[in-house]
C-alpha positions as CSV (number, residue, x, y, z in Angstrom):
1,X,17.0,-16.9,24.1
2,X,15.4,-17.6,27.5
3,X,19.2,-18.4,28.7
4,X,18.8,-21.8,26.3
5,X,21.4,-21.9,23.9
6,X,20.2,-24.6,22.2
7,X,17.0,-23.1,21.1
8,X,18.5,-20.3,18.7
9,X,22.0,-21.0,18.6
10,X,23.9,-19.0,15.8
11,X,20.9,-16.9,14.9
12,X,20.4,-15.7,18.8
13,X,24.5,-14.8,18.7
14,X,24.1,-12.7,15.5
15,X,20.8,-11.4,15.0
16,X,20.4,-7.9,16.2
17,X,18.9,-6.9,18.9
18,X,15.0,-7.1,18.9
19,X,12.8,-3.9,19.3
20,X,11.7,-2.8,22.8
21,X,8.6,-4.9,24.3
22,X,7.3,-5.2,27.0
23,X,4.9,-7.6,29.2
24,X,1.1,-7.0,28.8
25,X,-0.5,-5.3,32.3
26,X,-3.3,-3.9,31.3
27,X,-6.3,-3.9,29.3
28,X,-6.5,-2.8,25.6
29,X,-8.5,-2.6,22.9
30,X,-7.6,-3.0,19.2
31,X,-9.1,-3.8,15.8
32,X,-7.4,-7.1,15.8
33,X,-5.2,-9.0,18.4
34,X,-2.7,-11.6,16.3
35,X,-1.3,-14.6,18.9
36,X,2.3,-14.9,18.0
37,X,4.9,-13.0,17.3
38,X,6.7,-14.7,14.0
39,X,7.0,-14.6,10.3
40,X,3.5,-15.0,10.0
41,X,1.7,-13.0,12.8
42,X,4.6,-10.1,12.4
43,X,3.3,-9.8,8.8
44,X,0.1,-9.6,9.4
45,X,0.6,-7.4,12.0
46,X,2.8,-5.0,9.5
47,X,0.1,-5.4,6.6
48,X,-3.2,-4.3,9.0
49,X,-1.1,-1.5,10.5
50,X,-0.3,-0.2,6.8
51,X,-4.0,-0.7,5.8
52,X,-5.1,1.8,8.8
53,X,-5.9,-1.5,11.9
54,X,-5.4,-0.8,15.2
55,X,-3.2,-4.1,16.3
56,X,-2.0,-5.3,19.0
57,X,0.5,-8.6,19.0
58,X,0.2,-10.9,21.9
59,X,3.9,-13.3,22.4
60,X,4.1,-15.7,24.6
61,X,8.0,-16.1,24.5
62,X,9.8,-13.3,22.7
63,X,9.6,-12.5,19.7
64,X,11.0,-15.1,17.1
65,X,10.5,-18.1,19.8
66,X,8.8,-20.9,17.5
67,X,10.2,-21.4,14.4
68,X,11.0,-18.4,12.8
69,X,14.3,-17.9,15.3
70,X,15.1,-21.5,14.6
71,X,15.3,-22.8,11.2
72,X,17.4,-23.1,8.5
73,X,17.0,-20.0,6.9
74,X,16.2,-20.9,3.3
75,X,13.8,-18.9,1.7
76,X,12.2,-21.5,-0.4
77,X,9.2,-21.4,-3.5
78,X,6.2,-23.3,-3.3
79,X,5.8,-26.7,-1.3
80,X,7.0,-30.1,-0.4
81,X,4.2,-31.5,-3.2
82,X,5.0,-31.4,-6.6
83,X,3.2,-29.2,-8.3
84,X,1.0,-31.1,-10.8
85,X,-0.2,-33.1,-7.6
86,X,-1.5,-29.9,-5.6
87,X,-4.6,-29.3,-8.0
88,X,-5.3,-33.0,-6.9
89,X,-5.0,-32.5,-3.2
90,X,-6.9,-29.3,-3.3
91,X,-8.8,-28.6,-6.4
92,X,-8.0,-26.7,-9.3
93,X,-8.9,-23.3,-8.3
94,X,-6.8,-23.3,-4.8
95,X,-4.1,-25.8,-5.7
96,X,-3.1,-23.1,-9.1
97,X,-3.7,-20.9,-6.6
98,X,-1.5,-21.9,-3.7
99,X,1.0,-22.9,-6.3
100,X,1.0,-19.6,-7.6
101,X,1.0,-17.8,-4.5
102,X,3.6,-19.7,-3.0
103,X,5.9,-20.1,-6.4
104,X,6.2,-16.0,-5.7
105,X,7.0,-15.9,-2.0
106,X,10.4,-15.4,-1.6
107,X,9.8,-12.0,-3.9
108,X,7.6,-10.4,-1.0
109,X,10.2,-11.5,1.7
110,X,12.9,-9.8,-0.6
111,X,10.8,-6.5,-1.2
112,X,9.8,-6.4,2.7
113,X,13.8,-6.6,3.3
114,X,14.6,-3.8,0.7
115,X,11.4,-1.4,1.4
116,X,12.2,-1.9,5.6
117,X,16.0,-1.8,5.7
118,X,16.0,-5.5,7.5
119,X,19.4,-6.5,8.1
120,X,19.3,-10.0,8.0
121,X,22.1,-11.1,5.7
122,X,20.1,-11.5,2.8
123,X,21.3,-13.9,-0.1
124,X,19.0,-13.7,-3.4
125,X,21.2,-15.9,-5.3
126,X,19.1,-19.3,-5.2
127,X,19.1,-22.1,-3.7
128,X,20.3,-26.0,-4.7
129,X,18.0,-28.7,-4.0
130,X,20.7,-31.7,-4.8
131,X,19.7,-35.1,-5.7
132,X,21.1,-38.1,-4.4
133,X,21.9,-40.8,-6.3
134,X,19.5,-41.7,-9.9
135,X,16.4,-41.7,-8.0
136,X,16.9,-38.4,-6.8
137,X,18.0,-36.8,-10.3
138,X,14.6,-38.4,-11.6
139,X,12.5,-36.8,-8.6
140,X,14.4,-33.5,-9.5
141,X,14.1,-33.9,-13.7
142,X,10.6,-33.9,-13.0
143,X,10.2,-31.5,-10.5
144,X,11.9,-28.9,-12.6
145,X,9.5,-30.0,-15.5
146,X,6.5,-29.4,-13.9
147,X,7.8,-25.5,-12.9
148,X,9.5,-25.4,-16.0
149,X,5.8,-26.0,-17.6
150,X,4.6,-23.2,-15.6
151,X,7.2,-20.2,-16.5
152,X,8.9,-21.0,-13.2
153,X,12.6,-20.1,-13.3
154,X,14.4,-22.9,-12.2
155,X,17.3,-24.9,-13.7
156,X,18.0,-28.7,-13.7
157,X,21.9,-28.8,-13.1
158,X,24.1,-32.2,-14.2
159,X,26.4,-33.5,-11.9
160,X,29.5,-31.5,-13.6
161,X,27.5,-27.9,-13.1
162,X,26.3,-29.1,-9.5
163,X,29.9,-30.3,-8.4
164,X,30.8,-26.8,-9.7
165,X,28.2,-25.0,-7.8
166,X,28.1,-27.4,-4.3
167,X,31.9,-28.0,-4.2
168,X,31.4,-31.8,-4.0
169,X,30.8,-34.8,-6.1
170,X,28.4,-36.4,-4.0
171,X,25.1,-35.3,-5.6
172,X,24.1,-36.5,-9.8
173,X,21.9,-33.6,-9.9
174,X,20.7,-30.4,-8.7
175,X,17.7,-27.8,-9.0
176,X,18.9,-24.6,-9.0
177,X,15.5,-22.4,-8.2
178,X,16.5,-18.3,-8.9
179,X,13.2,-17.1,-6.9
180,X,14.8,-18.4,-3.8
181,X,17.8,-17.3,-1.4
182,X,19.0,-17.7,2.5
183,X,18.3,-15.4,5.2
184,X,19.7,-14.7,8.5
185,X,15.9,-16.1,10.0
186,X,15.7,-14.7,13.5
187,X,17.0,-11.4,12.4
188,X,14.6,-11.3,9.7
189,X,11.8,-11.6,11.8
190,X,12.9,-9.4,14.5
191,X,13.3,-6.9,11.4
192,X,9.4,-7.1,10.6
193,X,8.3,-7.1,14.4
194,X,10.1,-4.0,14.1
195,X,8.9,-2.5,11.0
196,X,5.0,-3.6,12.4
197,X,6.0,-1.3,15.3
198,X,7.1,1.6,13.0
199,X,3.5,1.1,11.5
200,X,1.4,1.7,14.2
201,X,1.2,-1.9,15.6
202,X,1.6,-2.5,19.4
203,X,4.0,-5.7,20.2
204,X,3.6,-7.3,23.6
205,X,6.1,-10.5,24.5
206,X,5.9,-12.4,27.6
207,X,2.6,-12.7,27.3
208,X,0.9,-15.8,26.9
209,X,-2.5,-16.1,26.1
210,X,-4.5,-18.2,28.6
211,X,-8.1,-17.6,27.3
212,X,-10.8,-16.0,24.8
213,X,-14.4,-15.3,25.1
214,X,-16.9,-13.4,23.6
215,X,-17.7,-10.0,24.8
216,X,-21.0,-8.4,23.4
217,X,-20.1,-8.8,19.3
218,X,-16.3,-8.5,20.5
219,X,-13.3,-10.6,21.4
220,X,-12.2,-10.5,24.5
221,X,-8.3,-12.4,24.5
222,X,-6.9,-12.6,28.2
223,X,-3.5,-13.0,29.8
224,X,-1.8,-13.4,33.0
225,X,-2.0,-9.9,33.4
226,X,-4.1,-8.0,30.8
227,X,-6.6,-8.5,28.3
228,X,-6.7,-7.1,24.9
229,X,-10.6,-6.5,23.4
230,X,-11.1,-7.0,19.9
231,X,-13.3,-7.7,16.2
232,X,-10.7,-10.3,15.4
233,X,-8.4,-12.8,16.2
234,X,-5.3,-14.0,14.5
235,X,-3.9,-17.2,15.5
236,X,-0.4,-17.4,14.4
237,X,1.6,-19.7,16.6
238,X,1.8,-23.0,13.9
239,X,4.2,-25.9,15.5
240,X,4.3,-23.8,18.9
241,X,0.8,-24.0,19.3
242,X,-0.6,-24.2,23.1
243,X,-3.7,-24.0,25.0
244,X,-6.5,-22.1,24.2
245,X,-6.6,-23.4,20.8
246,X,-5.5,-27.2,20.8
247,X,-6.6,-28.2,17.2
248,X,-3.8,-26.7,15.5
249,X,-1.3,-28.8,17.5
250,X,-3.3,-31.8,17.4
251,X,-3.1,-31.8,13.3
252,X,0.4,-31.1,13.6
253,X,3.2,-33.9,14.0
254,X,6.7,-32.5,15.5
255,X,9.2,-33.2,13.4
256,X,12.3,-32.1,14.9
257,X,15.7,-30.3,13.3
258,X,18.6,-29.2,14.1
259,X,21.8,-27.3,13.4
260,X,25.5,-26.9,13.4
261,X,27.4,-24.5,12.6
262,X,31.0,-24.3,12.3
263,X,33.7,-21.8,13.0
264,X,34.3,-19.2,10.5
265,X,36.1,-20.9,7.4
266,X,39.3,-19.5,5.8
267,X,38.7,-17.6,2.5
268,X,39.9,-19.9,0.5
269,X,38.2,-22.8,1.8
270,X,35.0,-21.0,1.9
271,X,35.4,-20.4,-1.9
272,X,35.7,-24.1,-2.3
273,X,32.0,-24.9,-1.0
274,X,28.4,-23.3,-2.5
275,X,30.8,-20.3,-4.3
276,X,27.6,-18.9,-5.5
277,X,26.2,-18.6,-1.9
278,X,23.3,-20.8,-2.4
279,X,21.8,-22.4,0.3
280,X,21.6,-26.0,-0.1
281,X,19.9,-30.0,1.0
282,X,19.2,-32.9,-0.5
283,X,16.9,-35.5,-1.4
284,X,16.9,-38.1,1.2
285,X,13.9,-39.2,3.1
286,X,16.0,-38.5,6.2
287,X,17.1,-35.2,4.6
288,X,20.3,-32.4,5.5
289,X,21.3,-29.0,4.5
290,X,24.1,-27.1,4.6
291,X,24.4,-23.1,3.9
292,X,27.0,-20.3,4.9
293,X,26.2,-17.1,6.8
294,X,27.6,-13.6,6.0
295,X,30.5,-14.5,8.3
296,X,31.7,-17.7,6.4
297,X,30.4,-20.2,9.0
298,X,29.2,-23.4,7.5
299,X,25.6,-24.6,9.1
300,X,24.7,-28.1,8.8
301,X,21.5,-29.1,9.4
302,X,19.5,-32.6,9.3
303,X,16.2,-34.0,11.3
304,X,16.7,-34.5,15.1
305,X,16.6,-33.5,18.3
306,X,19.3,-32.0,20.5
307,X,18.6,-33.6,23.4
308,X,19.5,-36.9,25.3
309,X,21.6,-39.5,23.5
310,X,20.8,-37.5,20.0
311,X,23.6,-34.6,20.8
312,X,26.8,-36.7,20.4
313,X,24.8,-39.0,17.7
314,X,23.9,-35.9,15.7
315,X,27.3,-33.7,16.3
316,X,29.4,-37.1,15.5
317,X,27.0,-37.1,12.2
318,X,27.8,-33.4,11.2
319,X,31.5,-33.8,11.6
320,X,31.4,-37.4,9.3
321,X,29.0,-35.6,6.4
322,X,30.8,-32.9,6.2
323,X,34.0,-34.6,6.0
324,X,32.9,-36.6,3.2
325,X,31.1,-33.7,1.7
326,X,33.8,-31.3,1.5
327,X,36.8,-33.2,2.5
328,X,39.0,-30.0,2.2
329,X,37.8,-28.8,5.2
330,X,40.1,-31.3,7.6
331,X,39.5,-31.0,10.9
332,X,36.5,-29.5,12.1
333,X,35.4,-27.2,14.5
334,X,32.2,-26.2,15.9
335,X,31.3,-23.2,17.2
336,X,27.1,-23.3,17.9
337,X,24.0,-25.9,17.7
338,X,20.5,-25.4,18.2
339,X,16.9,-27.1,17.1
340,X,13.5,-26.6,17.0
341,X,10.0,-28.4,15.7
342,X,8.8,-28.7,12.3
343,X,4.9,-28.3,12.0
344,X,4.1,-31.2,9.3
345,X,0.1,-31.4,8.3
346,X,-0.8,-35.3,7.2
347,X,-0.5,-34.1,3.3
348,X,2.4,-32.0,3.5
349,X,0.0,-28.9,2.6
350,X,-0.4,-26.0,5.0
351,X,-4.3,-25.3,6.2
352,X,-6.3,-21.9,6.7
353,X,-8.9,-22.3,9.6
354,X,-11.5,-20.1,10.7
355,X,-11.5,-21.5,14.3
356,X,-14.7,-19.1,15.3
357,X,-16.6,-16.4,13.9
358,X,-13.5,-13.6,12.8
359,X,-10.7,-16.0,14.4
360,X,-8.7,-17.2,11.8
361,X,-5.4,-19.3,11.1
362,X,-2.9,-20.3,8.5
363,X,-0.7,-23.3,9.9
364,X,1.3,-26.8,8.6
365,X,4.1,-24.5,7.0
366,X,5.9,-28.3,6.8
367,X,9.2,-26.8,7.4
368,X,9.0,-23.5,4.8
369,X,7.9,-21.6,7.3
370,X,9.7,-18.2,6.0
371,X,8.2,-17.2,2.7
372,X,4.7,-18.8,3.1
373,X,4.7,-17.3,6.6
374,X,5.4,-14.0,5.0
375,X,3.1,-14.1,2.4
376,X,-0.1,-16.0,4.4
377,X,0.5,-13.2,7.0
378,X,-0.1,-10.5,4.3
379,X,-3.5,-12.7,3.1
380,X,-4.4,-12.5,6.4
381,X,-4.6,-9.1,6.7
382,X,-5.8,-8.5,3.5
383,X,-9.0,-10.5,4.1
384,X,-9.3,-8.7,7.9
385,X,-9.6,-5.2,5.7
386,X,-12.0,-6.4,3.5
387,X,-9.5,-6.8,0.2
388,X,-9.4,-10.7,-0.2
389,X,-13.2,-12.3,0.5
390,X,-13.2,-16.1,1.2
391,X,-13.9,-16.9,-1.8
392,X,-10.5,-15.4,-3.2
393,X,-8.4,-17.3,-0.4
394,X,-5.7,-19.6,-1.5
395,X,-6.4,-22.2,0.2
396,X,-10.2,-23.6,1.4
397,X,-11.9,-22.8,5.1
398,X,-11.2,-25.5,7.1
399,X,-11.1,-27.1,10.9
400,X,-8.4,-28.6,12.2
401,X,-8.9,-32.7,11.9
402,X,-6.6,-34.2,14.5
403,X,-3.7,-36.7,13.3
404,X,-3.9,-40.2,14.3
405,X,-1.1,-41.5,16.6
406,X,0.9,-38.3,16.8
407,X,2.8,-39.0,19.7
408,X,4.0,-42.2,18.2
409,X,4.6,-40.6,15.0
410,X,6.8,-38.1,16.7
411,X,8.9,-40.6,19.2
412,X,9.7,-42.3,15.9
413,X,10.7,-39.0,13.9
414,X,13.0,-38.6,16.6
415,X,13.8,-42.2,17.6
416,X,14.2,-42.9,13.9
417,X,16.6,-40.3,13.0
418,X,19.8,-40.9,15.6
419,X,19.1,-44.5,14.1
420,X,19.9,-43.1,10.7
421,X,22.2,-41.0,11.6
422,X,24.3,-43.4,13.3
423,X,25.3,-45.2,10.3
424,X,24.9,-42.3,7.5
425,X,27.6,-40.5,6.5
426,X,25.6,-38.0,3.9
């Protein structure tokens, strides 16, 4: 993507082709104007076309640029934060809520998929959160209680069952959560960008937003070359967040990650590793993940940047964990890498902001960027139509409060892991 093939990698290679868009010239008017074209704003741009908006999409990239063409492509339930702790972060009535929202997620991403004919290589078989050594089967024994406690349907695994199900005896336990699966993600979100166009939504990449101002009781949202006129504004653009609204970025800390995949495996080796097809990571503060794709390429993944003296520290990295991992595998070779920012909030919780009168915001996805995307862009619309009031939101009205020492913070994200990961095997 933009001739960088570190920036998308496997996903740009094997995605299909996005939808037709083209540069804003002009000006428009719409109902609402969403800023950002991925998992989030495409939903909410799908959801207000079906409920009978007029919407216009303003990217600044293409669409898929941030996040949502870069990650992992596990499409997780619920949050970082275990769930007994949200109601204390947030209050009872919006952490149950969140919790609840969230916990059924991956179930709107699967419908969208079925109900739009998305192909993006969609795995609804779970995924395996594994636990490394005792401290991280206590973590996960009581993460699976609290869900457990809550009708949730995950499984705590031994180390027998999760060798079974990873393929390795490195982990002593694993969570085996059946709401959740793997996705291809830029193909996924180039499938609801197009399904948002199918509805009546107008899609315009290239197209940057340099300012916003009021117009009479209107928005008026400008670009290099156009304008768009409208009743609201969705901000959508999380970690990639620029100029003309700096707050989001400025609560955000960039924690980089990146990716590896390999060549496509052999069939029998690939029935060796995650034979269920789960996608899969770990415990570790410094955390990885590994997952296949429909082709039988293994993608490792960990915290990192691609860039100066972190390529060879991260490659050499892949090759050793996956080595010890699945030792089967012998020599390995790979075939793509790529890497992209995380948008972490200070308490590991994402945030709803109205920025202005009608300009509105959900950001901090904290690395689960595909389900809660999905399913905050759908709120987002259904508050716009007049279907969710404030009051019903699952999460409270807030400004952005800027994090101290983020710079720092994110020299030693990225300083801190090639230090770990040139002595760390797993």
């Amino acid at each position: 993507m933009l001739n960088d093939p570190r920036s998308h990698g496997l996903w740009e290679r094997t995605a299909p082709p996005a939808a037709p868009t083209r540069r804003l010239s002009e000006p428009v008017s719409a109902d609402v104007v969403v800023v950002g074209a991925g998992y989030t704003g495409c939903s909410a741009a799908l959801h207000l076309a079906e409920g009978g908006a007029r919407v216009v999409v303003l990217e600044g990239a293409e669409i898929g640029f941030g996040g949502s063409g870069r990650n992992v492509g596990l499409v997780n339930a619920g949050l970082w934060t275990m769930p007994d702790d949200l109601p204390g972060v947030l209050g009872p009535v919006h952490g149950e809520r969140l919790l609840d929202l969230l916990g059924n997620a991956p179930r709107l991403v699967f419908d969208l998929v079925a109900a739009h004919g998305i192909d993006c290589e969609l795995e609804t078989a779970g995924t395996l959160h594994c636990g490394v050594g005792e401290s991280g089967a206590r973590e996960l024994a009581e993460r699976a209680r609290q869900w457990q406690a809550r009708g949730a349907p995950v499984e705590l695994l031994d180390a027998a069952r999760t060798q079974a199900m990873v393929g390795s005896p490195a982990y002593d336990a694993a969570l085996l959560d059946h709401r959740a699966g793997t996705i291809q993600p830029l193909a996924y979100v180039r499938g609801l960008a197009r399904a948002a166009q199918d509805a009546g939504a107008a899609i315009f990449t290239a197209s940057p937003v340099t300012a916003f101002r009021r117009e009479g009781a209107r928005w008026r949202v400008e670009t290099p070359e156009g304008s768009v006129t409208a009743d609201w504004i969705v901000v959508a653009t999380n970690a990639y967040t620029s100029a003309p609204w700096p707050g989001i970025r400025e609560e955000i800390v960039h924690l980089p990650y990146f990716n590896i995949a390999t060549q496509p495996l052999s069939s029998n080796l690939a029935r060796s590793i995650l034979p269920g097809r789960q996608g899969a990571w770990d415990t570790k503060e410094v955390l990885s993940s590994f997952r296949f794709d429909r082709a039988g390429r293994l993608v490792v993944g960990s915290v990192g940047a691609l860039r100066g003296s972190g390529t060879a520290i991260h490659r050499r990295w892949a090759r050793r964990s996956l080595q010890r991992l699945f030792p089967q595998l012998g020599a390995i070779e790979f075939e793509a890498e790529w890497y992209g920012q995380i948008g972490m909030t200070a308490d590991s919780v994402p945030r709803f902001h109205r920025l202005d009168a009608n300009v509105v915001s959900f950001s901090g996805y904290n690395g689960r960027g595909i389900a809660p995307g999905t399913v905050f862009g759908r709120t987002l619309a259904q508050h716009i139509l007049g279907q969710l009031s404030e009051d019903e939101l699952p999460l409270p009205v807030t400004l952005p409060v800027p994090q101290r020492l983020r710079g720092l913070r994110e020299t030693y994200y990225e300083v801190g892991a090639q230090i770990a990961h040139l002595s760390s095997r797993l």
